[in-house]
PyMOL Python script that loads the backbone (N, CA, C, O; Angstrom):
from pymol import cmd

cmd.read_pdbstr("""\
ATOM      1  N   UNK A   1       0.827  -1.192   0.000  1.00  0.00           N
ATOM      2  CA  UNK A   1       0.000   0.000   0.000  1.00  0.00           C
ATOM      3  C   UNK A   1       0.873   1.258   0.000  1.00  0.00           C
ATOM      4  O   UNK A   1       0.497   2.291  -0.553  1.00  0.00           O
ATOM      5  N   UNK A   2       2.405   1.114   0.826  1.00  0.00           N
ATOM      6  CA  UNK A   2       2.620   2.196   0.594  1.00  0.00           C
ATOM      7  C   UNK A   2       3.485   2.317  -0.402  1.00  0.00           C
ATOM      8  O   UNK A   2       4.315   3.163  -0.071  1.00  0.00           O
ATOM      9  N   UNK A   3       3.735   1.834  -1.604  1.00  0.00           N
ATOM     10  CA  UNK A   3       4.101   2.157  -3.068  1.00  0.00           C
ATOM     11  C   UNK A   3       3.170   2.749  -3.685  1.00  0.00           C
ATOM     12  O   UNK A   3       3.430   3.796  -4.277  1.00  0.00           O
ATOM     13  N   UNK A   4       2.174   2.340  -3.688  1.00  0.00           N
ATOM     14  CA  UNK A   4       1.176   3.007  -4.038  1.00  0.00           C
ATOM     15  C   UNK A   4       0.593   4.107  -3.959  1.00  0.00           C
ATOM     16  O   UNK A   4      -0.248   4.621  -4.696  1.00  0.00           O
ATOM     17  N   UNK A   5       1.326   4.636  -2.544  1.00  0.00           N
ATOM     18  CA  UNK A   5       0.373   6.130  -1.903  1.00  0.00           C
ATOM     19  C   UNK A   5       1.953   6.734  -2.632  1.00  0.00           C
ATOM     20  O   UNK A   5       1.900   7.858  -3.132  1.00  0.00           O
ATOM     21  N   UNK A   6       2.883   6.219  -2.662  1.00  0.00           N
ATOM     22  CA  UNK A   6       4.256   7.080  -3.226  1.00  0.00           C
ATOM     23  C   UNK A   6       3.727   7.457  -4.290  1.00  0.00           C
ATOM     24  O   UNK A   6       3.600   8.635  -4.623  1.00  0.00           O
ATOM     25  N   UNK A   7       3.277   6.243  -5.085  1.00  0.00           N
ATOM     26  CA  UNK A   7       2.893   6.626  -6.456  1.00  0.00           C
ATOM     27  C   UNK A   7       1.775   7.781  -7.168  1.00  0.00           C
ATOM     28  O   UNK A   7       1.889   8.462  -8.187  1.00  0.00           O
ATOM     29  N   UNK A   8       0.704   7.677  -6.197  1.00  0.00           N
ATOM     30  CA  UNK A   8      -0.296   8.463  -6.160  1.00  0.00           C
ATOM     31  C   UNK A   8       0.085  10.264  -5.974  1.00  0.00           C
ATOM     32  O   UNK A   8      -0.307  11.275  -6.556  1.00  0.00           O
ATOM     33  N   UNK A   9       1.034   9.996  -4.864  1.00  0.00           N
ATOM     34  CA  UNK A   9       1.860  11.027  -4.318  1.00  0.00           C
ATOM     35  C   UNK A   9       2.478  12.130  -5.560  1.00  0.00           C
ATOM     36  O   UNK A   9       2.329  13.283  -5.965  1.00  0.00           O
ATOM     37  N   UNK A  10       3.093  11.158  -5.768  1.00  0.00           N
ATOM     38  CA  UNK A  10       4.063  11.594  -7.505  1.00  0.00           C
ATOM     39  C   UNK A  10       2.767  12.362  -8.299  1.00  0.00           C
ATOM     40  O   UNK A  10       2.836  13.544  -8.633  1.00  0.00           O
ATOM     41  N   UNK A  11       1.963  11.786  -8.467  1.00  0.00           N
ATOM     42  CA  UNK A  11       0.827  12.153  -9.471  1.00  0.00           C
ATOM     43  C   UNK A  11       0.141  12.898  -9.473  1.00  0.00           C
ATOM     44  O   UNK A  11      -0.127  13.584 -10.459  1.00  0.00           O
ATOM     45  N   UNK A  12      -0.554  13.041  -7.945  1.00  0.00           N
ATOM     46  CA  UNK A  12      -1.291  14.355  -7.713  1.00  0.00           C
ATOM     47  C   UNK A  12      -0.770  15.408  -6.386  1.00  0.00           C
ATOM     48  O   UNK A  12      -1.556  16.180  -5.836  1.00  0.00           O
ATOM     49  N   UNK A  13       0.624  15.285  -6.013  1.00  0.00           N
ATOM     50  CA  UNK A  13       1.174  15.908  -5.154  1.00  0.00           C
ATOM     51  C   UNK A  13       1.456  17.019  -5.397  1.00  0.00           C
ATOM     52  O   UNK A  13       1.382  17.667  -4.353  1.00  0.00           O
ATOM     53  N   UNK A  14       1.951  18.044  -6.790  1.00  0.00           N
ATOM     54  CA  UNK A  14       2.082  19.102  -7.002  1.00  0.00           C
ATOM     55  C   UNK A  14       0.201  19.730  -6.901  1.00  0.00           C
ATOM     56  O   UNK A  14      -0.214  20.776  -6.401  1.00  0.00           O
ATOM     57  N   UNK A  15      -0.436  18.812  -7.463  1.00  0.00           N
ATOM     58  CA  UNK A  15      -1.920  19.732  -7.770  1.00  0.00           C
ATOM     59  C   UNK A  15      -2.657  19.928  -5.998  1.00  0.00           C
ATOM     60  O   UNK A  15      -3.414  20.812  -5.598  1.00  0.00           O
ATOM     61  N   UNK A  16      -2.177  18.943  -5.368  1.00  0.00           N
ATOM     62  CA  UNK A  16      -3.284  18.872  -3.871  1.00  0.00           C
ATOM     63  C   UNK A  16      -4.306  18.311  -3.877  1.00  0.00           C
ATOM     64  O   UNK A  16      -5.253  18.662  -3.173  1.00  0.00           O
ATOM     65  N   UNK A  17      -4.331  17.208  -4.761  1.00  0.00           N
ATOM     66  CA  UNK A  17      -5.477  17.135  -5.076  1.00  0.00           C
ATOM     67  C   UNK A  17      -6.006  15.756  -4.093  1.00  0.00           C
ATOM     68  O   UNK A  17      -5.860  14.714  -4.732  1.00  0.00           O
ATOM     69  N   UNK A  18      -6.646  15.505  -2.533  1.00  0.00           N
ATOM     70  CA  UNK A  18      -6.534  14.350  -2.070  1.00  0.00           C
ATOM     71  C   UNK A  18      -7.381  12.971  -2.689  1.00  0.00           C
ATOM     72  O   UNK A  18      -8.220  12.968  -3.591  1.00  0.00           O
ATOM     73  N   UNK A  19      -6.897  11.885  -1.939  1.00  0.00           N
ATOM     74  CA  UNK A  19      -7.370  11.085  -2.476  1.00  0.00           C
ATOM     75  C   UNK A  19      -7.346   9.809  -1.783  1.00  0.00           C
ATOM     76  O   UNK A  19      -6.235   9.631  -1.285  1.00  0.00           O
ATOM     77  N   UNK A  20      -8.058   8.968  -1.588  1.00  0.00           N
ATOM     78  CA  UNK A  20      -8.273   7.332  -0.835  1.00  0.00           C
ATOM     79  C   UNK A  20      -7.782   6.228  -1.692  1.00  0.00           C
ATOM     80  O   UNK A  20      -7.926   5.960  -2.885  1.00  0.00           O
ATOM     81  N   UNK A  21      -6.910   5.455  -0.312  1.00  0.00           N
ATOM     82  CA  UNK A  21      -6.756   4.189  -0.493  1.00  0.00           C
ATOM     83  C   UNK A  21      -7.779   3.311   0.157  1.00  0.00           C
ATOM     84  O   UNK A  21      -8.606   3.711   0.977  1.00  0.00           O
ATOM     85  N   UNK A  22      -7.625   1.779  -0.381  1.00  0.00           N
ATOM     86  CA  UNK A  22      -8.289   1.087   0.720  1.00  0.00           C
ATOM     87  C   UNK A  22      -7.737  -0.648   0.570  1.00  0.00           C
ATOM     88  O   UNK A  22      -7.874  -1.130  -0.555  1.00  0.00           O
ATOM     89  N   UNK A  23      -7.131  -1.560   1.667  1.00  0.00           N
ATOM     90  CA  UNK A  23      -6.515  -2.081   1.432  1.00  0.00           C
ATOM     91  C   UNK A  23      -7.366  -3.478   1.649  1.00  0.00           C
ATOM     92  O   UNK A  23      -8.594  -3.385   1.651  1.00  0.00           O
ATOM     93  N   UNK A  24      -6.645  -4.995   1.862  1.00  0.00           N
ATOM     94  CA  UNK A  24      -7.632  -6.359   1.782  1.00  0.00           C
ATOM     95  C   UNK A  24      -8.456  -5.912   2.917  1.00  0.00           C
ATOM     96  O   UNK A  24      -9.653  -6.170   2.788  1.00  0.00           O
ATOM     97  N   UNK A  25      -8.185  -5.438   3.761  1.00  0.00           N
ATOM     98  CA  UNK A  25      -8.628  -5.446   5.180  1.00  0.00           C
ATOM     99  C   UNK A  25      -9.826  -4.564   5.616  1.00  0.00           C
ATOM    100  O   UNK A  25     -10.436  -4.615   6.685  1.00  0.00           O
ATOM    101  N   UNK A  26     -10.084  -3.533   4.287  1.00  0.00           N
ATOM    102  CA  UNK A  26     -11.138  -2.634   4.963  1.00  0.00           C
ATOM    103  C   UNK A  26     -10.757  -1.482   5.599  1.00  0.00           C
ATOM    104  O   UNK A  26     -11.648  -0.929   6.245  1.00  0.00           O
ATOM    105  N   UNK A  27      -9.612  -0.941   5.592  1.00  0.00           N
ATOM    106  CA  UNK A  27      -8.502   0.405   6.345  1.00  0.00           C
ATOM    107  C   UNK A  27      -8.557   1.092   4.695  1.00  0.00           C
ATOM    108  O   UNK A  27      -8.390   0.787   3.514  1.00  0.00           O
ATOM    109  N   UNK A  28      -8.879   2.101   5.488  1.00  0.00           N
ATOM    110  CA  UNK A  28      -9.072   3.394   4.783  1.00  0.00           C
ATOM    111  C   UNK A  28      -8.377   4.355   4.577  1.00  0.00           C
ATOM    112  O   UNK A  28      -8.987   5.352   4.964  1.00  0.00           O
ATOM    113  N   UNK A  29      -7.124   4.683   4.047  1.00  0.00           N
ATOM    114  CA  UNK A  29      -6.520   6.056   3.981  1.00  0.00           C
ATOM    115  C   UNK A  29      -6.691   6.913   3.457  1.00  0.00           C
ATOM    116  O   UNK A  29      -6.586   6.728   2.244  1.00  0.00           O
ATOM    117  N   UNK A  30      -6.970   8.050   3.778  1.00  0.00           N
ATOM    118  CA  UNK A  30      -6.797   9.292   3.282  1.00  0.00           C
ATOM    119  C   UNK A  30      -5.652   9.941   3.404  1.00  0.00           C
ATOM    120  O   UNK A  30      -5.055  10.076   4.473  1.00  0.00           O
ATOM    121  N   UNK A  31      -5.231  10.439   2.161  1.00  0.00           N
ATOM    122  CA  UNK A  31      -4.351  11.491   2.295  1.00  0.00           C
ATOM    123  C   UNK A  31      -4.546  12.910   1.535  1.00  0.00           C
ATOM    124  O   UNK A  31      -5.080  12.965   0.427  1.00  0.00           O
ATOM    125  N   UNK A  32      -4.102  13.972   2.174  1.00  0.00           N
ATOM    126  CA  UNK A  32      -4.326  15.312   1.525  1.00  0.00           C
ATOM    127  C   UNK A  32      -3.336  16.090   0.969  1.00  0.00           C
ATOM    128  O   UNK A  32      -3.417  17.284   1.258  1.00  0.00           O
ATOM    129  N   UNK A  33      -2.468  15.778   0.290  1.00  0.00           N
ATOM    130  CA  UNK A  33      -1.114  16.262  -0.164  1.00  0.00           C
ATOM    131  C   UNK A  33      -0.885  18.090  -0.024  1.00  0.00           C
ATOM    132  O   UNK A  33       0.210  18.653  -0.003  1.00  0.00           O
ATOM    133  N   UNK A  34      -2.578  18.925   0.078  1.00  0.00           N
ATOM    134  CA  UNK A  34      -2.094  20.110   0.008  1.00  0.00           C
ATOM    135  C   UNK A  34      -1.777  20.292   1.048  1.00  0.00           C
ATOM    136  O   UNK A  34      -0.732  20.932   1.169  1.00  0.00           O
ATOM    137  N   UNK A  35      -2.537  19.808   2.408  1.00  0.00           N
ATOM    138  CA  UNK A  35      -2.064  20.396   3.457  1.00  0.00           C
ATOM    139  C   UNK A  35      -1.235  18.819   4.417  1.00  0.00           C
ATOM    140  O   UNK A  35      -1.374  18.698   5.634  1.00  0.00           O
ATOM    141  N   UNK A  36      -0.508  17.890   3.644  1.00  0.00           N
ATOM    142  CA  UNK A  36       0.274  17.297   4.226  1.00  0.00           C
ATOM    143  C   UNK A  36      -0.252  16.215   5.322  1.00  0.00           C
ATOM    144  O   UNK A  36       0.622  15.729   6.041  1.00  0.00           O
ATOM    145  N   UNK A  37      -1.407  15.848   5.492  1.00  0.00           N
ATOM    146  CA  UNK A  37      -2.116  15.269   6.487  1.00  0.00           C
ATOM    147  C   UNK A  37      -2.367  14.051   5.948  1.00  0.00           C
ATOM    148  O   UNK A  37      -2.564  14.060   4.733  1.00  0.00           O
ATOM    149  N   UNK A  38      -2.425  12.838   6.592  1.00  0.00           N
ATOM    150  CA  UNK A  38      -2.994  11.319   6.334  1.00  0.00           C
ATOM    151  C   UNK A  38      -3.951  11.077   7.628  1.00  0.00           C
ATOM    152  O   UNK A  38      -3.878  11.147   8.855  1.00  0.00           O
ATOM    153  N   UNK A  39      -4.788  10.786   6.726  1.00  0.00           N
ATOM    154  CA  UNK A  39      -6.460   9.863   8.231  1.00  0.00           C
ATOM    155  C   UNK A  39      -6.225   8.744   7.931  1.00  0.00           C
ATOM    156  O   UNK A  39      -5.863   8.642   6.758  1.00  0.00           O
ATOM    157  N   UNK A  40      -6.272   7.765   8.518  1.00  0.00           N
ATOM    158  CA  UNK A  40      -6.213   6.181   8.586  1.00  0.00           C
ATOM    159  C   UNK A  40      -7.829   5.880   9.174  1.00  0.00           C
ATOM    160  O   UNK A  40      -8.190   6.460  10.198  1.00  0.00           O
ATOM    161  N   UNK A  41      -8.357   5.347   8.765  1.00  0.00           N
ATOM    162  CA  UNK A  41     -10.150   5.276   9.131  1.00  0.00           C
ATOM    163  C   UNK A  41      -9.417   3.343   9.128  1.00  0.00           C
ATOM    164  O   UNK A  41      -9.332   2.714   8.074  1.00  0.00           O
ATOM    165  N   UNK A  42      -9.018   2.783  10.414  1.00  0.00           N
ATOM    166  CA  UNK A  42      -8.601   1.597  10.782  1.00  0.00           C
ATOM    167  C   UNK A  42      -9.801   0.712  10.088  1.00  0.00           C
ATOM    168  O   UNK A  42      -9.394   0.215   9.038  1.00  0.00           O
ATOM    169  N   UNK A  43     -11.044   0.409  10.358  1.00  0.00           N
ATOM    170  CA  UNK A  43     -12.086  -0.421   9.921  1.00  0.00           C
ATOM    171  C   UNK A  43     -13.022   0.554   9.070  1.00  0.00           C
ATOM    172  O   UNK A  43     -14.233   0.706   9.229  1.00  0.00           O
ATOM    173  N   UNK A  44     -12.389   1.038   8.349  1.00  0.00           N
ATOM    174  CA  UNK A  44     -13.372   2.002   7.327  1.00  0.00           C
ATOM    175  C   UNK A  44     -14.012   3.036   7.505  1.00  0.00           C
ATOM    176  O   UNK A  44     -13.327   3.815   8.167  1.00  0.00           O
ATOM    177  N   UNK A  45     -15.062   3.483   7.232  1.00  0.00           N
ATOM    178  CA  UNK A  45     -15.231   4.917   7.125  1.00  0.00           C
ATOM    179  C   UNK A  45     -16.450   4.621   8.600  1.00  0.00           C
ATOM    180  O   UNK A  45     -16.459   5.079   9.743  1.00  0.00           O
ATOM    181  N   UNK A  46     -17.512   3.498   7.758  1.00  0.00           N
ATOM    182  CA  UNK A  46     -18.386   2.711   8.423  1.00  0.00           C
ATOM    183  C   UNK A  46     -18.716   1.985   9.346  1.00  0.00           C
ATOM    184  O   UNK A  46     -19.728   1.294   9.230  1.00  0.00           O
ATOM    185  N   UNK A  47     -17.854   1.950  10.642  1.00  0.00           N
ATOM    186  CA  UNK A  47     -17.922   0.837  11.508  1.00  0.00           C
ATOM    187  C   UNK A  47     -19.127   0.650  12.673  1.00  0.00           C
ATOM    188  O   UNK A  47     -19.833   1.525  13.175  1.00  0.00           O
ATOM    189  N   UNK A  48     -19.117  -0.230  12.824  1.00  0.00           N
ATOM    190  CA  UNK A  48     -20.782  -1.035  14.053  1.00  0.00           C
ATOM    191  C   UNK A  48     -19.044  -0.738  15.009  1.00  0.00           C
ATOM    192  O   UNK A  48     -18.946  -1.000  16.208  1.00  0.00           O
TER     193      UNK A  48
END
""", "prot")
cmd.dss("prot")
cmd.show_as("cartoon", "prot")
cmd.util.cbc("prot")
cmd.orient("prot")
């Protein structure tokens, strides 16, 4: 997952533009490249 957020990074890191991962498990990342911040939502956005 985190090659992926590198990669994503690369791609929309000059624009700011954020954007979600989500991995086998149901963990949720957000990241916001303009203002530098990652949310980890551990069991998704949705949890009981």
């Amino acid at each position: 997952m985190e090659k992926i957020t590198e990669s994503l990074e690369m791609l929309y890191g000059s624009s700011g533009t954020p954007f979600f991962l989500s991995d086998e498990f149901g963990n949720i990342k957000w990241k916001n490249t303009a203002c530098g911040e990652t949310i980890v939502f551990p069991k998704g956005i949705n949890c009981d």
